[in-house]
C-alpha positions in Angstrom: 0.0 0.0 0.0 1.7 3.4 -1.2 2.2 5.6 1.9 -0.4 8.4 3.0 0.3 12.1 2.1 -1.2 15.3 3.6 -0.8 18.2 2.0 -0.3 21.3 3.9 -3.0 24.3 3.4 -1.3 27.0 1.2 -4.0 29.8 1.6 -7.3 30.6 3.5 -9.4 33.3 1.9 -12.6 34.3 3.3 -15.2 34.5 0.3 -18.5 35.0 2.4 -18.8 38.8 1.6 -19.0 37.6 -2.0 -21.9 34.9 -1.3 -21.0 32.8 -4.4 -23.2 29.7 -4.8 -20.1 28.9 -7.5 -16.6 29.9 -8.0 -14.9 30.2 -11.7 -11.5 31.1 -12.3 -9.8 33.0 -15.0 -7.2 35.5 -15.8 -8.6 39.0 -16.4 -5.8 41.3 -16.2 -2.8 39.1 -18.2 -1.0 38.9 -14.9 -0.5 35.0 -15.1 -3.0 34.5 -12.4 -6.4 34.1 -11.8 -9.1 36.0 -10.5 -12.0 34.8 -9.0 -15.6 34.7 -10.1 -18.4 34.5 -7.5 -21.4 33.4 -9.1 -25.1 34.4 -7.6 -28.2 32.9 -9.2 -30.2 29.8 -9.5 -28.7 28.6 -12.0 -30.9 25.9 -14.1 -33.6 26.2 -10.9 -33.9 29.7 -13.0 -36.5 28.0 -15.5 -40.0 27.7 -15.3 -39.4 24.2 -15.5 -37.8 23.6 -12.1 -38.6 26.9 -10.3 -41.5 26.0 -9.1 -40.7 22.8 -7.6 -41.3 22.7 -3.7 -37.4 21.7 -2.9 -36.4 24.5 -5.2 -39.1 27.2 -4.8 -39.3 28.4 -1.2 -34.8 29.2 -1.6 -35.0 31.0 -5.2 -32.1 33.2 -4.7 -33.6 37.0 -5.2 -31.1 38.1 -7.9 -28.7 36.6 -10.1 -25.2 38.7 -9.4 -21.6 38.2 -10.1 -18.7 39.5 -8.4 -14.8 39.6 -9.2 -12.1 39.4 -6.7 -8.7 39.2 -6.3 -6.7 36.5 -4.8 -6.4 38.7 -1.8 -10.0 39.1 -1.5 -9.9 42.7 -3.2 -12.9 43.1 -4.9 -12.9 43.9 -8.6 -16.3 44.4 -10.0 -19.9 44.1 -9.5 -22.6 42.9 -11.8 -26.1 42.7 -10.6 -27.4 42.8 -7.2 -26.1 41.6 -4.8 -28.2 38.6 -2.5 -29.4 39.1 0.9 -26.1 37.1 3.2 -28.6 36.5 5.9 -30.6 33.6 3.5 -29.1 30.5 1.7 -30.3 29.9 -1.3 -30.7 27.4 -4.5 -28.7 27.0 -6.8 -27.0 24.7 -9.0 -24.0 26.4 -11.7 -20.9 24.3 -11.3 -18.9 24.6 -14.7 -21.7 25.8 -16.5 -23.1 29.5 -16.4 -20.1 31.3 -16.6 -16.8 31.6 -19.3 -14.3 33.7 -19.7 -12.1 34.0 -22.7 -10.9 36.9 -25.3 -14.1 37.0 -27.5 -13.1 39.7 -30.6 -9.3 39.2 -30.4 -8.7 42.5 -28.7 -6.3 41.1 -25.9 -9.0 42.1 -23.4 -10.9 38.9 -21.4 -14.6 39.4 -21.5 -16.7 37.2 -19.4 -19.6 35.3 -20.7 -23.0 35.1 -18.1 -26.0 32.4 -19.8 -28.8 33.5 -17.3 -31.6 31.9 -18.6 -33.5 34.0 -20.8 -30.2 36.4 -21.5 -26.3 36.1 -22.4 -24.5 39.1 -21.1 -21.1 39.4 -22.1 -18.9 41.5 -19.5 -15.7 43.4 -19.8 -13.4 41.3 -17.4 -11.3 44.1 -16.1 -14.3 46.3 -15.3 -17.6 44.3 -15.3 -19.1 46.9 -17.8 -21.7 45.0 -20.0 -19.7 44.8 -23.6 -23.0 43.4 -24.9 -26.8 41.4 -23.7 -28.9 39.0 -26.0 -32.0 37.5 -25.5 -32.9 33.6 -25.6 -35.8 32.1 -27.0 -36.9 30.4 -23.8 -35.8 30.5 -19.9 -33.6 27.4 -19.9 -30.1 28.9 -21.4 -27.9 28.2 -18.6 -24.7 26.8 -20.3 -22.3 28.7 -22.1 -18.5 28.5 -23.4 -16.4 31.7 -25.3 -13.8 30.2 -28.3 -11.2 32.3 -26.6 -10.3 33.1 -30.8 -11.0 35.5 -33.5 -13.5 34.3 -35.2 -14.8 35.3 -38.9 -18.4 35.9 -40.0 -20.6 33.8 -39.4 -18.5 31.7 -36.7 -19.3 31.5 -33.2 -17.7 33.5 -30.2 -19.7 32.2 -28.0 -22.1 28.7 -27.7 -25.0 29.0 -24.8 -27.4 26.3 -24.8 -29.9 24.3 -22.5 -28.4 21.7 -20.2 -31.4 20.2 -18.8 -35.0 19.6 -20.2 -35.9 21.1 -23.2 -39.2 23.0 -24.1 -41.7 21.9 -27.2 -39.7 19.8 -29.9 -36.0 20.0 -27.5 -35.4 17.5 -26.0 -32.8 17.0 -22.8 -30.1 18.7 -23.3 -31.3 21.0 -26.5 -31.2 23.3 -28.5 -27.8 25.4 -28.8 -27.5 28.9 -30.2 -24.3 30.5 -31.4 -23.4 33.9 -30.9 -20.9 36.8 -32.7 -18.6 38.5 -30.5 -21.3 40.6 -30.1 -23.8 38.4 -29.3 -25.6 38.2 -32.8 -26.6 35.0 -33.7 -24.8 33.0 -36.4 -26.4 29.7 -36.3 -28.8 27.6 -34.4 -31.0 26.8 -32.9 -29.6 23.3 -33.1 -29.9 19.8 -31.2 -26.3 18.1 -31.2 -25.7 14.6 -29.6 -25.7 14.2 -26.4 -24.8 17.6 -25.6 -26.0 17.9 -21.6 -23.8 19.7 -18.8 -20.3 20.5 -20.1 -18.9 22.0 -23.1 -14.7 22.0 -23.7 -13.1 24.3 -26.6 -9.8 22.9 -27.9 -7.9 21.9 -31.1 -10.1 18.6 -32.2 -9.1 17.9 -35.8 -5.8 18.7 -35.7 -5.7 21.8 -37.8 -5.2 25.3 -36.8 -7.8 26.6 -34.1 -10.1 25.0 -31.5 -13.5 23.9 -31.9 -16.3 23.0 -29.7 -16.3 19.6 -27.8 -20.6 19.7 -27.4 -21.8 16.2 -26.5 -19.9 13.3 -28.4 -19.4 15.9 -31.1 -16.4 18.0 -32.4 -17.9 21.3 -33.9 -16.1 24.0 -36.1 -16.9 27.0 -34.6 -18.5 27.9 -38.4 -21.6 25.0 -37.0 -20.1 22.2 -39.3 -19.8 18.8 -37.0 -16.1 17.9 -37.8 -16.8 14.5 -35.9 -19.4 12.6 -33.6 -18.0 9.8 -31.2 -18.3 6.6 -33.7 -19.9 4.5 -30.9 -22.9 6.7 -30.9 -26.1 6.3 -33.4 -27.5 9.9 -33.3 -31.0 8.5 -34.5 -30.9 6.2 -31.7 -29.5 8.4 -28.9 -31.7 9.3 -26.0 -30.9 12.4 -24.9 -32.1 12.0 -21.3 -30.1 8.9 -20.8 -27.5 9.0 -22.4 -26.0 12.4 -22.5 -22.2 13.3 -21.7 -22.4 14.6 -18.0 -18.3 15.3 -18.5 -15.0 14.4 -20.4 -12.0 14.8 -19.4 -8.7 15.4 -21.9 -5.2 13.9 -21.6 -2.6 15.0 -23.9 0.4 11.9 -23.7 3.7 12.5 -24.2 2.9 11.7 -27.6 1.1 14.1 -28.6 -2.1 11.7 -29.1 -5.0 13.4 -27.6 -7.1 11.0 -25.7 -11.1 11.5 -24.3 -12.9 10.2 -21.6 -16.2 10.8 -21.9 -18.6 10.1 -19.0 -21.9 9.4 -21.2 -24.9 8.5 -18.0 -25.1 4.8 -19.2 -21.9 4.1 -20.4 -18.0 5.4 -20.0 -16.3 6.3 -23.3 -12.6 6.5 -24.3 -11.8 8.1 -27.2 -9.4 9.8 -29.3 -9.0 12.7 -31.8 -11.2 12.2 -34.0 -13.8 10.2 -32.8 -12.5 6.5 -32.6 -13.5 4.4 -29.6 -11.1 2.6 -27.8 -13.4 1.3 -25.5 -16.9 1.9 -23.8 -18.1 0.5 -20.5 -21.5 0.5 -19.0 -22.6 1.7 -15.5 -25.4 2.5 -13.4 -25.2 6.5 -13.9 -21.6 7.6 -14.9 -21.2 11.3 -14.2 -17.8 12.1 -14.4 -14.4 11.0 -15.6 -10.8 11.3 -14.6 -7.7 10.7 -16.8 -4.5 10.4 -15.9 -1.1 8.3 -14.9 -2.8 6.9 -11.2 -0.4 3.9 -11.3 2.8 2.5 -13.1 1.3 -0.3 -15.0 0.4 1.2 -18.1 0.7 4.8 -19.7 -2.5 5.8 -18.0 -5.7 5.0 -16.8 -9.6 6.1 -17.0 -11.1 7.0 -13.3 -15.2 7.1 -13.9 -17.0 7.8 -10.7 -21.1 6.9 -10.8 -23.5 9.3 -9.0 -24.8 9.7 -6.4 -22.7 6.9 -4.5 -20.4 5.7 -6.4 -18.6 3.2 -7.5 -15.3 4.5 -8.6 -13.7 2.5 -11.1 -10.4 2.3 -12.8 -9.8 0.8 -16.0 -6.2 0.6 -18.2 -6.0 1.8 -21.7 -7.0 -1.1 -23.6 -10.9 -0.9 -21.2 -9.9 -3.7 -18.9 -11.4 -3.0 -15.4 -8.4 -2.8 -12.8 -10.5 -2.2 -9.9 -14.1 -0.9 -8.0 -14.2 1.2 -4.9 -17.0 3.1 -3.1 -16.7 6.7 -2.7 -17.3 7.3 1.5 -18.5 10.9 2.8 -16.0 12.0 5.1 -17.1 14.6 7.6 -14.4 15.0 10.0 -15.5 17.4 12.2 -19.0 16.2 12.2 -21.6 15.9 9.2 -24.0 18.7 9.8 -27.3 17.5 11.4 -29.1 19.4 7.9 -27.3 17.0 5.6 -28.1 13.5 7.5 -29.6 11.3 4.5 -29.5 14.1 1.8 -28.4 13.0 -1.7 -25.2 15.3 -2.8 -25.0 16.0 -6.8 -22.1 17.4 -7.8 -20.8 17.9 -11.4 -17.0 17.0 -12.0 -17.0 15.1 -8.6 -13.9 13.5 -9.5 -10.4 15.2 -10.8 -6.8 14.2 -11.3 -4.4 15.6 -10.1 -0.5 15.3 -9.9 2.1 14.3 -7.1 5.8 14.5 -7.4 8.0 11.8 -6.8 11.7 12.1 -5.9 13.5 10.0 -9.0 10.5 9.0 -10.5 7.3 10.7 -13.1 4.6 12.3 -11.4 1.9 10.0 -9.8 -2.0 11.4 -10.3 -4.7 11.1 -7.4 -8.3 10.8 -7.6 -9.4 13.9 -6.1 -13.2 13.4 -5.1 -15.5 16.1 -3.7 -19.5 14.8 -3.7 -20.4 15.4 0.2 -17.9 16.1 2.7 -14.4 16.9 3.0 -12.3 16.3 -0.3 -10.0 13.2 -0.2 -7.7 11.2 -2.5 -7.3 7.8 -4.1 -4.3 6.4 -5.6 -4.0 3.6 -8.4 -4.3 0.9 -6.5 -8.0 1.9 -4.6 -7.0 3.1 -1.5 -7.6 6.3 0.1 -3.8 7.7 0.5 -4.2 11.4 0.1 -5.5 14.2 2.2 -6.0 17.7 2.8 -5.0 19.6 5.9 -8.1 20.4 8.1 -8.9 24.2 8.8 -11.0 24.7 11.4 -13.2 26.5 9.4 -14.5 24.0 7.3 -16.6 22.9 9.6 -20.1 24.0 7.9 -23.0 25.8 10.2 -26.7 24.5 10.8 -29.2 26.0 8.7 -32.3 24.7 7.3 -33.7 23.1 4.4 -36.3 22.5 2.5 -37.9 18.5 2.2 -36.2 16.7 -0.8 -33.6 19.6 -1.5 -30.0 18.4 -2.3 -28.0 19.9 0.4 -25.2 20.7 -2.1 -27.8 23.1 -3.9 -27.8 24.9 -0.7 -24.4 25.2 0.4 -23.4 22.2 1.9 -20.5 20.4 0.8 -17.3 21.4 -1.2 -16.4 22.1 -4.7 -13.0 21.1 -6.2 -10.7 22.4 -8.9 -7.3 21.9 -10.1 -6.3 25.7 -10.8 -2.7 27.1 -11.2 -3.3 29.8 -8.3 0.2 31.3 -8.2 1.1 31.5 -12.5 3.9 28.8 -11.9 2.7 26.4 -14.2 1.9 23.9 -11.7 -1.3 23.3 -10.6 -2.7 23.4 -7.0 -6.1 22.0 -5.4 -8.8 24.7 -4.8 -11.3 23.6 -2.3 -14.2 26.4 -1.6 -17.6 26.2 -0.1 -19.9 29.4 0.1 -17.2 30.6 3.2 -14.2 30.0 2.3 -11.7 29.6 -0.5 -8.7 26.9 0.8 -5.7 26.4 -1.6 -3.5 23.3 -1.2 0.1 22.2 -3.1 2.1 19.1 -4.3 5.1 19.7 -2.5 6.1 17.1 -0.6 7.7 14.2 -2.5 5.4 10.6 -2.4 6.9 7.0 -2.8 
């Protein structure tokens, strides 16, 4: 059994004057690191569809607000109003609402806001609206900037539906795409599988990025440059079968290689749409990649909502191992969250250790209910995260049937280079408090 690391808390930050139900990270002033994003609203509760639901209704936040800061907690900007502190509320906007990304190829990072019924597109030095559209129905909630100049009649900017759809849409459906001014270009359109998560990077091997929407690689001028060749379009049910994440691994290579987490099955992939392999589970909702042991190149981590299991397969698809996935509440679970289910998107991340003499080794980072923890290649829980004292999370009530993640409970993960190093550090947050943590120590 590989020895058990703890790594020591780098930074505590205080983010409770900014009452972000979500936190999103980008770099808004070109210093080489990021600023933080503090995202108010409800999120996909925003639509008629779910707003009126009795878990979701009486804890509507009263505004949808978003708020820039500084790693020191300086605050940059203002958009919106801000919500009452004094009142938790609904929501649920992890990697979704909010993008950041040089639209118009100015050098300046605007910062994209899907709010339902409207896209506003935000200067990200200032906040100052660069630009507002408006969506044919209340459900637009997931959006994603190119980050590249763009000609006419390409997209800046993709916002679609990430739940269920209205009239002829179905889950997941449609998406519109936007100018750098927020005119549309094309759409509305229904690609495959296209639910939570949307990825822009160089698919096809030419020169830009496209749009990695569903199982599908799209140009940013609409044209599908490939679909996943496991997946039947005609016979794909959106519900049921839509990619809930994928994560990307670029080897040594160069091959690109994508692990799509599809709700029924587990994908891998590479550029271009080839499958390696595909697995079936009960609901697969996220995926890791990465080099978790020394066996083999790397491996595929797919962790199954709401309980688990976490399994590991090698590259050729051969299952290695299955593990639960434990809460851990160690300084108490609070009394609000006893027998709650926990719904997290991108519960699961890899991330890297250094070894004296030896490659990197990547953990299983998982964050769905209680404190973060750690897995290693062979199943076992090995890594940790220093305890503040704050973590612990205070009593407040919900309402029957609500997720207690939608109102606060829990902890968010993401792998973030905080300090502009190029290396990576774990950012665990909550609705208090911002925690960074880095690989320094050495593991066996």
């Amino acid at each position: 059994m590989s020895a058990s690391i703890c790594l020591k808390l780098l930074q505590e930050l205080s983010v409770a004057a900014f009452g972000g139900a979500e936190l999103f990270f980008a770099d808004l002033d070109h210093d080489g690191r990021p600023e933080v994003l503090a995202y108010q609203g409800p999120a996909v509760f925003g639509s008629a569809l779910y707003s009126s639901w009795p878990q979701v209704k009486p804890a509507l936040p009263k505004s949808t607000c978003l708020i820039a800061f500084r790693q020191d907690g300086t605050r940059l900007w203002t958009w919106g109003t801000p919500n009452p502190t004094d009142r938790p509320y609904t929501s649920h906007a992890f990697e979704s609402c909010v993008a950041a990304g040089d639209v118009d190829g100015d050098g300046r990072v605007e910062v994209a806001l899907a709010d339902g019924r409207k896209i506003h597109l935000l200067d990200g030095l200032t906040g100052r609206v660069r630009a507002e559209a408006e969506m044919p129905e209340d459900n637009f909630y997931i959006v994603q900037v190119l980050g590249e100049r763009t000609a006419p009649g390409e997209a800046a900017v993709v916002v679609k539906n990430g739940e269920g759809g209205y009239g002829k849409w179905r889950y997941g459906e449609p998406l519109i795409a936007l100018d750098a001014k927020l005119k549309p270009v094309w759409g509305p359109v229904a690609i495959p599988g296209a639910g939570h998560h949307i990825l822009t990077l160089d698919l096809d091997g030419e020169k830009g990025s496209e749009f990695l929407i569903g199982y599908c690689a799209v140009k940013p001028s609409g044209k599908i440059a490939w679909t996943v060749d496991a997946i039947d379009p005609a016979k794909l049910d959106a519900g049921k079968q839509h990619v809930d994440y994928t994560d990307v691994l670029r080897l040594a290579s160069g091959k690109l290689m994508l692990a799509f987490a599809g709700s029924d099955k587990s994908y891998l992939v590479e550029r271009g749409g080839r499958t390696l392999f595909a697995h079936p589970g009960p609901h697969v909702q996220c995926s890791a990649l990465g080099r978790f042991r020394d066996d083999s190149e790397f491996q595929v981590a797919v962790y199954n909502a709401p309980n688990g299991p976490i399994v590991l397969y090698d590259a050729h698809g051969k299952e290695l191992w299955q593990r639960p996935s434990p809460r851990r509440w160690p300084l108490g679970c609070p009394r609000a969250c006893e027998g709650r289910v926990f719904h997290r998107n991108g519960p699961i991340k890899p991330f890297p250790i250094p070894r004296a003499g030896k490659p990197t080794k990547d953990y299983i980072i998982y964050t769905d209910g209680g404190w973060p923890w750690g897995m290693d290649g062979d199943g076992n829980i090995t890594l940790e995260f220093a305890l503040p004292p704050n973590s612990r999370q205070p009593e407040h009530e919900l309402p029957p049937k609500a997720r207690a993640d939608d109102l606060g409970y829990g902890f968010a993960t993401k792998i973030v280079d905080w300090d502009g190093d190029g290396v990576k550090e774990v950012i665990i947050y909550d609705r208090r408090y911002l925690w960074v943590y880095r690989a320094t120590e050495p593991a066996s």
